[in-house]
ZADO-1210 file (C-alpha; in nm, 4 decimals, padded with zeros to 6 digits):
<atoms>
<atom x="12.4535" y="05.2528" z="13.6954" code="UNK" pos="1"/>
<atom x="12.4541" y="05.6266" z="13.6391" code="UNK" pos="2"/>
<atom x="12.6211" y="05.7856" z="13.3483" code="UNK" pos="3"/>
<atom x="12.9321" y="05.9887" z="13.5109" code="UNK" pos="4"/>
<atom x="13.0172" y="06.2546" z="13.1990" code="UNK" pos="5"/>
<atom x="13.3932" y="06.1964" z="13.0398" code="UNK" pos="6"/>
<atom x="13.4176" y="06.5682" z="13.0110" code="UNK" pos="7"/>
<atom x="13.3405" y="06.9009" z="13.1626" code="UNK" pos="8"/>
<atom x="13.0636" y="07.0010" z="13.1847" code="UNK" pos="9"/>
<atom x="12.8448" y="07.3225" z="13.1767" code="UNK" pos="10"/>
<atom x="12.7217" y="07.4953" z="13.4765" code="UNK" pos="11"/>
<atom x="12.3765" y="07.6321" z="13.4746" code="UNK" pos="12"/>
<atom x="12.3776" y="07.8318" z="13.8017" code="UNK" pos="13"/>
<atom x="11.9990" y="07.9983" z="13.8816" code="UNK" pos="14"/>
<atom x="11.9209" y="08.1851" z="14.1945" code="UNK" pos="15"/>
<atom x="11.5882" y="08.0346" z="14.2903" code="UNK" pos="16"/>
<atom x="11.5422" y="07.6627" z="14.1280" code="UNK" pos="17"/>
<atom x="11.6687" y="07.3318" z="14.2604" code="UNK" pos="18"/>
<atom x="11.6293" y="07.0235" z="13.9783" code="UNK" pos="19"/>
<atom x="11.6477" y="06.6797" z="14.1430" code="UNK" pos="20"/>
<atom x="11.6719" y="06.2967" z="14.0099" code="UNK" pos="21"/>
<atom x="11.4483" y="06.2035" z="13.7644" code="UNK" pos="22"/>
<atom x="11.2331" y="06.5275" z="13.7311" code="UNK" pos="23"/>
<atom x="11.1516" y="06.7104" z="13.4046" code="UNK" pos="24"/>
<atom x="11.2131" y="07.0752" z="13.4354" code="UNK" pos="25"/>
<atom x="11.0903" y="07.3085" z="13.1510" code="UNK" pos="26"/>
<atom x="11.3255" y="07.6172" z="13.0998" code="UNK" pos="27"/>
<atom x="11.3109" y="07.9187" z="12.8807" code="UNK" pos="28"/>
<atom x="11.6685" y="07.9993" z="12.7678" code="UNK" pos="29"/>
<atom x="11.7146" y="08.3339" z="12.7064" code="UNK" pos="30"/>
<atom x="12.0606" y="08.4765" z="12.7965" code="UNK" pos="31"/>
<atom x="12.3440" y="08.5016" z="12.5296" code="UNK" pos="32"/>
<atom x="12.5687" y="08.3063" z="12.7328" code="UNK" pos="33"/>
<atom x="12.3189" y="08.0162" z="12.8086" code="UNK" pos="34"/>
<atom x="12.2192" y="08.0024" z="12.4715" code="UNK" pos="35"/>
<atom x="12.6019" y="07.9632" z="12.3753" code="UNK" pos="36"/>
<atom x="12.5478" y="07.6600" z="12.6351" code="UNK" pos="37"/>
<atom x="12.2849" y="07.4914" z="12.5246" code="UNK" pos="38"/>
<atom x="12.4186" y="07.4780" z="12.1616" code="UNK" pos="39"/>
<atom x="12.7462" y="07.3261" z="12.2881" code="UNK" pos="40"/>
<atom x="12.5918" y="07.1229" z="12.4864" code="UNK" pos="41"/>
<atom x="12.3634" y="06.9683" z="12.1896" code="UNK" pos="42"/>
<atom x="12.6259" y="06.9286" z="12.0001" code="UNK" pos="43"/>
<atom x="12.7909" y="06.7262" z="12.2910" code="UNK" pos="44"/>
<atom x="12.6906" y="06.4660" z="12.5585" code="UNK" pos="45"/>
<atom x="12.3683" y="06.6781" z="12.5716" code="UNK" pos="46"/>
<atom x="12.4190" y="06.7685" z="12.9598" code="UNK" pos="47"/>
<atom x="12.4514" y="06.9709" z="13.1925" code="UNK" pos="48"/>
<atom x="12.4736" y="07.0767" z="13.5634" code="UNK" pos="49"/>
<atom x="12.2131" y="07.3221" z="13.7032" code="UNK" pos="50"/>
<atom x="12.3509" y="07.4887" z="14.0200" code="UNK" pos="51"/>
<atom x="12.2102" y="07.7116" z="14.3324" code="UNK" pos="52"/>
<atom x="12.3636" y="08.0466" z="14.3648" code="UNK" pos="53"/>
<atom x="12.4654" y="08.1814" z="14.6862" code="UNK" pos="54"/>
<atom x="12.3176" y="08.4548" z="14.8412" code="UNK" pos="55"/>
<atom x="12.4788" y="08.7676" z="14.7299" code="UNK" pos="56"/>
<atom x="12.4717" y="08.6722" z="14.3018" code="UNK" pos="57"/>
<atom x="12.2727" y="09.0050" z="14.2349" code="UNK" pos="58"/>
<atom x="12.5997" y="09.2119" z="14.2777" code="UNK" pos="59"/>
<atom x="12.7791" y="08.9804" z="14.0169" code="UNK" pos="60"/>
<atom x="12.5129" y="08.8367" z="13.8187" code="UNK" pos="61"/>
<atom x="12.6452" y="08.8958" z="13.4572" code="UNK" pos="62"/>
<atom x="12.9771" y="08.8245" z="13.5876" code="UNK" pos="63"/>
<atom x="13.0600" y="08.4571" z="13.7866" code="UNK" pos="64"/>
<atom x="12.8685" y="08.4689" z="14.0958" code="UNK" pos="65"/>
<atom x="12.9107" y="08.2140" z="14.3299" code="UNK" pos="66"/>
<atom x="12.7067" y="07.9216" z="14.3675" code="UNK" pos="67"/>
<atom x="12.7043" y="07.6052" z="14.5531" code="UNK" pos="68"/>
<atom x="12.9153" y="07.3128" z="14.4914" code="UNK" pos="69"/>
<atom x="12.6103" y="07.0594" z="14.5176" code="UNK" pos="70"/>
<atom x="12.4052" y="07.0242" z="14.2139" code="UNK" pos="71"/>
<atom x="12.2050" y="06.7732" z="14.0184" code="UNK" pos="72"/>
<atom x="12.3704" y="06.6263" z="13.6711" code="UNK" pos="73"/>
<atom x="12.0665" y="06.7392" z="13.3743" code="UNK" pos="74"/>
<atom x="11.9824" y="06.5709" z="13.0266" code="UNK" pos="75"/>
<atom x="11.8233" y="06.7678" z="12.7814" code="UNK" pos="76"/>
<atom x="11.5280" y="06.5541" z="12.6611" code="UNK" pos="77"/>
<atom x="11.3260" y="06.7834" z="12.4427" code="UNK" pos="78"/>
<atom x="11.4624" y="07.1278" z="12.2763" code="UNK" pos="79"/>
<atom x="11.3155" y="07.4075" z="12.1195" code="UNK" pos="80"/>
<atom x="11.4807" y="07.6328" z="11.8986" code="UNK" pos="81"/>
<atom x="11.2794" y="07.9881" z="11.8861" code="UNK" pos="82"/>
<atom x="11.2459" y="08.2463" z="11.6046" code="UNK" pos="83"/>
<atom x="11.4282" y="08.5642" z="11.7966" code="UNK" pos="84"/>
<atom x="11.7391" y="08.2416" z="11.8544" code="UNK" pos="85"/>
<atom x="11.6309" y="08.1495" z="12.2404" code="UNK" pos="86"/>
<atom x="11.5654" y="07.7732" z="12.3238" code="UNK" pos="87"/>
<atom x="11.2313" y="07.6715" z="12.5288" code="UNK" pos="88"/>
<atom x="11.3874" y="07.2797" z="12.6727" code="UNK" pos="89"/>
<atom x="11.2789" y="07.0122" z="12.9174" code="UNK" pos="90"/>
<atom x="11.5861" y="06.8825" z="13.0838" code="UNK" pos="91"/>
<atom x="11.5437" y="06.5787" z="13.2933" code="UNK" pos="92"/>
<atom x="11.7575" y="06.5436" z="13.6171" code="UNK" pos="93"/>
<atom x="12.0350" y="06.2215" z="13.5997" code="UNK" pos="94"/>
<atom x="12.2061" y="06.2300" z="13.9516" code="UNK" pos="95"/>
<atom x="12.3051" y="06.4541" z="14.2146" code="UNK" pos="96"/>
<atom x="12.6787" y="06.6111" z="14.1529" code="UNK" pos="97"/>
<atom x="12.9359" y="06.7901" z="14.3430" code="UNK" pos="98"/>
<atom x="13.0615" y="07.0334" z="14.1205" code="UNK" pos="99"/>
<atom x="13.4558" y="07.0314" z="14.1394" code="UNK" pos="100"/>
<atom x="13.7473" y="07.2546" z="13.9923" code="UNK" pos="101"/>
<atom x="13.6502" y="07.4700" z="13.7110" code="UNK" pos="102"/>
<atom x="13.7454" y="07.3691" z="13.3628" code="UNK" pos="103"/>
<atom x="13.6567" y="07.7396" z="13.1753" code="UNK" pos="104"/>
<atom x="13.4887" y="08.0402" z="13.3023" code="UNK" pos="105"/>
<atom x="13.3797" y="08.2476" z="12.9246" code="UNK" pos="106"/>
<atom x="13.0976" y="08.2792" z="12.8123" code="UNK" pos="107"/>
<atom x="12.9909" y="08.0185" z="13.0795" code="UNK" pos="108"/>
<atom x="13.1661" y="07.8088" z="13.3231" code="UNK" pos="109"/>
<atom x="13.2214" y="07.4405" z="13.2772" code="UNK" pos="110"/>
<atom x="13.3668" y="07.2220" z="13.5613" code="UNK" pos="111"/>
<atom x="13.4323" y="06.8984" z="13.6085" code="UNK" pos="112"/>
<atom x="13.1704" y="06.6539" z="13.8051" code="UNK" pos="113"/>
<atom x="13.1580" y="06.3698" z="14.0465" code="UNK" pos="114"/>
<atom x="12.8079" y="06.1833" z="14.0893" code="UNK" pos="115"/>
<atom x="12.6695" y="06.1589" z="14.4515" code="UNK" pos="116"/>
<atom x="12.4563" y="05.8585" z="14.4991" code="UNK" pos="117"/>
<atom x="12.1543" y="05.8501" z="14.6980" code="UNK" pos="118"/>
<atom x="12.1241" y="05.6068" z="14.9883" code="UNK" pos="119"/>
<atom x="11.9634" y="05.2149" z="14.8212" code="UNK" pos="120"/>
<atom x="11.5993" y="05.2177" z="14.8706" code="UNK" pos="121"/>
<atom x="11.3450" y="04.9795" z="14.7464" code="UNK" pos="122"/>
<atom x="11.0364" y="05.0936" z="14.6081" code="UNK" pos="123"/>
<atom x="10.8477" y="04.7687" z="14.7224" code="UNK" pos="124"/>
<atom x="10.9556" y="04.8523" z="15.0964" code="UNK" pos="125"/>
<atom x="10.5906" y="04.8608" z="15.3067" code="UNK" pos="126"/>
<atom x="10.7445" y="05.1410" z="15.4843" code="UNK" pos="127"/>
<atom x="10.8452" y="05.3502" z="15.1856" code="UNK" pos="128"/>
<atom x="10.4885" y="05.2802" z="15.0084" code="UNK" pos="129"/>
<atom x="10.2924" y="05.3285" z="15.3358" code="UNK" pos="130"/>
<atom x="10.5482" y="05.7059" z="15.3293" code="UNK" pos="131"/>
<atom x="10.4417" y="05.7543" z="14.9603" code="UNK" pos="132"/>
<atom x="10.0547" y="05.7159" z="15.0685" code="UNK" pos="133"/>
<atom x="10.0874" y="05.9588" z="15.3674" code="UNK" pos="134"/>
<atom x="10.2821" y="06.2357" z="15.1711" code="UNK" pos="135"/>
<atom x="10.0187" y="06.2507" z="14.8784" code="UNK" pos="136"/>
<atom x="09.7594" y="06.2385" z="15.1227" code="UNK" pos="137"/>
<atom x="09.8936" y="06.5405" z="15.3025" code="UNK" pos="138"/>
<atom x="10.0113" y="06.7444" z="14.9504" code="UNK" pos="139"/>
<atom x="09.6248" y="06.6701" z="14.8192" code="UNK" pos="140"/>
<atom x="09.5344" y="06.8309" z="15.1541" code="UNK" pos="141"/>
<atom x="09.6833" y="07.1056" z="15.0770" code="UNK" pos="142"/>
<atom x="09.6388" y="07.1647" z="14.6943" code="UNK" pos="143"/>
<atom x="09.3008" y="07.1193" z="14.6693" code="UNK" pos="144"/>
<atom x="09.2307" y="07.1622" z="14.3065" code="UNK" pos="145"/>
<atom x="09.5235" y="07.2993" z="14.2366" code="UNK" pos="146"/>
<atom x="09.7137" y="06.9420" z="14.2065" code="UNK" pos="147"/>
<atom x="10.0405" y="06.9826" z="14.0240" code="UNK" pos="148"/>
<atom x="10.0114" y="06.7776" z="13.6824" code="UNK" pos="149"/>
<atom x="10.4007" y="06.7039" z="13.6412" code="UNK" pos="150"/>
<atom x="10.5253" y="06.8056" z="13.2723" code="UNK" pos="151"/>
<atom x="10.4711" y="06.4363" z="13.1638" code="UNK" pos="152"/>
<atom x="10.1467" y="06.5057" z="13.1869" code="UNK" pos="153"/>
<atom x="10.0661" y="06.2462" z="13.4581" code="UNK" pos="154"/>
<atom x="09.9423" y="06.2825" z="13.7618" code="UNK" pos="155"/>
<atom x="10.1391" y="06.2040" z="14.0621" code="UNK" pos="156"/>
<atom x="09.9770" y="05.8709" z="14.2279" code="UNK" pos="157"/>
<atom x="10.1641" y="05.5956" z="14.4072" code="UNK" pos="158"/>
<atom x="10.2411" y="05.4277" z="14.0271" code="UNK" pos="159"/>
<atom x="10.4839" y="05.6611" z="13.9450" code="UNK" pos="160"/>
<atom x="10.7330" y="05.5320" z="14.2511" code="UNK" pos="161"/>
<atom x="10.8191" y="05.6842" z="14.6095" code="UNK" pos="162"/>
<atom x="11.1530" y="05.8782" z="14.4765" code="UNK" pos="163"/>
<atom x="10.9933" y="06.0402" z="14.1318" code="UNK" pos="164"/>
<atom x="10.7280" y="06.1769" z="14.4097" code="UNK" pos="165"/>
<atom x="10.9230" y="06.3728" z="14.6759" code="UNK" pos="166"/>
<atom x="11.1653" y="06.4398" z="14.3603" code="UNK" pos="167"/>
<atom x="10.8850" y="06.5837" z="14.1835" code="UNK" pos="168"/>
<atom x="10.7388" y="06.7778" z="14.4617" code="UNK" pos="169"/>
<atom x="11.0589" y="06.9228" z="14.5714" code="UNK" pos="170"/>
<atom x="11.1032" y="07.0954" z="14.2402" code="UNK" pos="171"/>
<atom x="10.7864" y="07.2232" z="14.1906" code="UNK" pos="172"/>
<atom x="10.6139" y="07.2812" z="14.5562" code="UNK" pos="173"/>
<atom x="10.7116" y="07.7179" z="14.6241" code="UNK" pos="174"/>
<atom x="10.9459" y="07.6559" z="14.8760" code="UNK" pos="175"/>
<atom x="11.2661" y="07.8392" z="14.9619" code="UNK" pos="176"/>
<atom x="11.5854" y="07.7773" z="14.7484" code="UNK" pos="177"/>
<atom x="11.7577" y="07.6940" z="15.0457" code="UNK" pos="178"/>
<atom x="11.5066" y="07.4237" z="15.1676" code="UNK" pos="179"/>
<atom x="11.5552" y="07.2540" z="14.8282" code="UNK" pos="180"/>
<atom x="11.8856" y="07.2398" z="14.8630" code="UNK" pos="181"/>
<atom x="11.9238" y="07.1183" z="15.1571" code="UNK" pos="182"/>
<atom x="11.6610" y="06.8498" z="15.1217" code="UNK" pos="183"/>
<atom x="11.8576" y="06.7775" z="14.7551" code="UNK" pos="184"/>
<atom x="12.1825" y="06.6965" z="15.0266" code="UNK" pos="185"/>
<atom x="11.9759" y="06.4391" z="15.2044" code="UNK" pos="186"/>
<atom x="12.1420" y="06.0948" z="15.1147" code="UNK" pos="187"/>
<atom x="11.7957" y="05.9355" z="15.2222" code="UNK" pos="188"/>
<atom x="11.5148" y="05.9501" z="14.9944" code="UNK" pos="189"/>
<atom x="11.2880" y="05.8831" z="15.3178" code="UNK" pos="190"/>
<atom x="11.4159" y="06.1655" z="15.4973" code="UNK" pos="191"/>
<atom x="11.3565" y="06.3770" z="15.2378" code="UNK" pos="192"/>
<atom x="11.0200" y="06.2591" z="15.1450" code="UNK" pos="193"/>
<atom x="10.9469" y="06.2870" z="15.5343" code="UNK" pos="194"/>
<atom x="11.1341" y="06.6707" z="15.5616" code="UNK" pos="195"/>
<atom x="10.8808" y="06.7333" z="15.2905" code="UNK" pos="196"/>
<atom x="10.5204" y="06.6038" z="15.4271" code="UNK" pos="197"/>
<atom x="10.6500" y="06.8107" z="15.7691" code="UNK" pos="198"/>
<atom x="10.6643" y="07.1214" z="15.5780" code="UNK" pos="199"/>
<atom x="10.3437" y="07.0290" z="15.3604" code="UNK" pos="200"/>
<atom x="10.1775" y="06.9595" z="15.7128" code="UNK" pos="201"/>
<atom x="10.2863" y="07.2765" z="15.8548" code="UNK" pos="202"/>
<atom x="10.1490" y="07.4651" z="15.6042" code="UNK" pos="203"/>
<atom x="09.8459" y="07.3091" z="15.5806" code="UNK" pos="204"/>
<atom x="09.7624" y="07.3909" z="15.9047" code="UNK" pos="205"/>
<atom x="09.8498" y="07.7694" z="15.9039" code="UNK" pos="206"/>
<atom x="10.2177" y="07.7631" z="15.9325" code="UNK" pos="207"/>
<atom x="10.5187" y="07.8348" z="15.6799" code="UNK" pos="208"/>
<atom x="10.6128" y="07.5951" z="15.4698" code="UNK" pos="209"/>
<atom x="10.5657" y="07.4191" z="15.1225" code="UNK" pos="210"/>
<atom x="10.2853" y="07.6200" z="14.9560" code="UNK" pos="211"/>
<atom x="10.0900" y="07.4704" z="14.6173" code="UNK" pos="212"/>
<atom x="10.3006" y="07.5107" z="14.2488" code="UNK" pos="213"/>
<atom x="10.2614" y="07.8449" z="14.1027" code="UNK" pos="214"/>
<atom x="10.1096" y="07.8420" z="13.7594" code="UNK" pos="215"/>
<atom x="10.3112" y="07.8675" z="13.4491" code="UNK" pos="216"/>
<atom x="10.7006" y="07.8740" z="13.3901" code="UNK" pos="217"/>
</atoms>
């Protein structure tokens, strides 16, 4: 079962990335605030929640711009303390969260979180592995040599399981913030992973859609 945190916890709200269940996101932490964060946080359950902000946040950004109340619950895994005091981290994503009433709001907002489960799935289903196959096939299609080597270093095959896939893709493919998140609300994996070879497809043959993982972080 899924660790549910006893406490608040912090909010990492970012206008254009969307971390899902059991990806590892890199991060350079820069801000004052979020550097503030990330030492609390170490010193604590080591969490926290990374958030999408709403359109709009540029008028408020150093303030408390809004964001949405569906995120995805993030261990830290590996942190990097920097000489000039900012943090270079890989934070892994635990479970999709609805972020509920604030807790604090200075220097950074923590709020208290409810886990959202996704929708049982088994990973020896024909059907799901036969939906693994197909969306690889149609992501190698489009990448070319370009691949995306997650930051484990492996490369994404059918070993690695149907979810950690269409999880992995969905953080990394350049799609619209808004696309993530609303594939991130899908209780089915299989939607998702099938929302995702449609725009994959789409852009493979000349449409809009996914596009391959820009280089670098």
């Amino acid at each position: 079962m899924e660790f549910a945190p006893q406490r608040p916890v912090p909010v990492f709200p970012l206008p254009n990335a969307v971390l899902f269940p059991g990806v590892l996101l890199p991060l350079h932490i820069f801000e004052l605030r979020y550097r503030t964060m990330v030492r609390d946080a170490l010193s604590g359950e080591r969490m926290v929640v990374m958030a999408l902000l709403r359109p709009g946040w540029e008028r408020d950004y150093y303030g408390n711009p809004e964001y949405y109340p569906l995120g995805c619950l993030g261990r830290f895994e590996e942190v990097e303390w920097l000489y000039n005091d900012c943090y270079n981290l890989k934070l892994r994503g635990v479970s999709r969260v609805r972020i509920g009433r604030l807790d604090r709001e200075f220097p950074y907002r923590t709020a208290r979180v409810s886990l959202t489960p996704q929708a049982p799935m088994s990973e020896d289903d024909p059907l799901v592995q036969s939906e693994c196959h197909a969306l690889l096939e149609a992501y190698r299609r489009l990448a070319g040599e370009k691949a995306l080597v997650p930051p484990e270093g492996k490369p994404l095959d059918p070993q690695v399981g149907y979810e950690r896939v269409v999880n992995t893709l969905c953080t990394f493919l350049t799609l619209d913030a808004q696309e993530k998140l609303a594939m991130l609300e899908m209780d089915s994996v299989l939607e998702r992973g099938r929302r995702l070879r449609e725009l994959i497809e789409r852009q493979s043959h000349g449409g809009e859609g996914a596009a391959p993982p820009r280089g670098g972080n």
